[in-house]
C-alpha positions in Angstrom: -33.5 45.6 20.2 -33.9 48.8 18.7 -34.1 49.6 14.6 -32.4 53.1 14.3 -34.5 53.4 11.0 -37.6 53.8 12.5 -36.8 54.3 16.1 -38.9 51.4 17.3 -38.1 48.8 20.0 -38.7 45.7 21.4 -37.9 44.0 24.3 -36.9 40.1 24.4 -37.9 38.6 27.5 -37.6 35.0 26.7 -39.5 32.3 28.8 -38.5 31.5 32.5 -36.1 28.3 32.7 -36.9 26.4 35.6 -33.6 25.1 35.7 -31.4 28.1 34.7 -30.6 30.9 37.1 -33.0 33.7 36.7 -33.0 37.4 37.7 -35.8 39.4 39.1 -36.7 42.9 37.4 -38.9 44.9 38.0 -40.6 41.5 39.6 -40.3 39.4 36.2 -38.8 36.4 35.6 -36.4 36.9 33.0 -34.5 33.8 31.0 -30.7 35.2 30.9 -29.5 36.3 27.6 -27.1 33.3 26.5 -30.7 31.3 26.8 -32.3 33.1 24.1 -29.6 33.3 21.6 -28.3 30.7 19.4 -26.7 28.2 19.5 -28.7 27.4 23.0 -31.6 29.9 21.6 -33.8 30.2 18.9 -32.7 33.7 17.9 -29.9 34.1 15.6 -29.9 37.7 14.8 -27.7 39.6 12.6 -27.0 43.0 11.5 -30.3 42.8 9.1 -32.8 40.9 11.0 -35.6 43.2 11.7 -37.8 43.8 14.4 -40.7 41.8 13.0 -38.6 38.8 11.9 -37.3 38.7 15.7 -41.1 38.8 17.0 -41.8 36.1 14.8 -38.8 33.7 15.8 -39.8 34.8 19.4 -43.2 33.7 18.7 -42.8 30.3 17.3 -40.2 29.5 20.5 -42.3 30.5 22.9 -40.8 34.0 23.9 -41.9 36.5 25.9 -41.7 39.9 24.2 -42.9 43.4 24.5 -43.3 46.0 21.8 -43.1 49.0 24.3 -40.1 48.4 25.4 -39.4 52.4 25.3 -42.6 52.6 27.5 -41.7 50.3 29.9 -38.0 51.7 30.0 -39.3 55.0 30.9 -41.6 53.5 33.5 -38.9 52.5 35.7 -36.8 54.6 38.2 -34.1 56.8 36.8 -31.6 55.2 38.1 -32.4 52.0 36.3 -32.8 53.5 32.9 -30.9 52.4 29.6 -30.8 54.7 26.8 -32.3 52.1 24.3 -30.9 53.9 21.0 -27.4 54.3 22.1 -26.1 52.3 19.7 -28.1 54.2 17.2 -26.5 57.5 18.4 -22.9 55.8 18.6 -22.8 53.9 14.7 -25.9 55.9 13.0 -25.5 59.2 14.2 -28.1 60.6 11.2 -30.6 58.0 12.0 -33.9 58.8 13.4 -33.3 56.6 16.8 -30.6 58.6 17.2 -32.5 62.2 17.8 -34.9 60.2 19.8 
C-alpha cells in the first residue's frame, strides 16, 4: 500500500496458511492476496483507510507486515522491481508519491 500524501509504504504480508497455496519470494512465505482481504480476510480497505488503520487491522489478525516496504523493493534485483507509487503517478499526478 502506498499513501500518495506522504509517500510512505507498507507492505502486507499476511500469515502463511498451511492449507492454502503459498508462493516463495524472495524466500518468504507469503499468504495469497484473496487471504488477506475481506470477506475471507480481515482487511477491508477503502479509498480512505490509511496506512496506520491497515497496521493496526494487520496487527490484531495476526499479519505480517513491513513498513519499509520501499527498502525492501529496492533491495531486490531489477528485474523484480514494482514501482510502488504508480498509482500515485497515474490518479494523483501532484501528489508527493508521485515525484518520488
Amino acid at each position: 500500500m502506498a499513501d500518495c500524501n506522504s509517500s510512505e509504504t507498507v507492505e502486507i504480508k499476511g500469515v502463511p496458511d498451511p492449507d492454502a497455496p503459498v508462493e516463495v519470494l524472495g524466500g518468504e512465505l507469503v499468504t495469497e492476496v484473496q487471504n488477506l482481504y475481506a470477506p475471507v480476510g480481515a482487511l477491508s480497505l477503502n479509498r480512505i483507510t490509511s496506512l496506520s488503520e491497515a497496521i493496526e487491522v494487520s496487527k490484531s489478525a495476526g499479519y505480517q507486515y513491513s513498513t519499509n516496504a520501499a527498502e525492501e523493493m529496492n533491495a531486490m534485483a531489477k528485474r523484480n522491481r514494482v514501482d510502488l507509487m504508480c498509482g500515485c503517478k497515474l490518479h494523483y499526478p501532484d501528489s508527493r508519491g508521485a515525484a518520488s
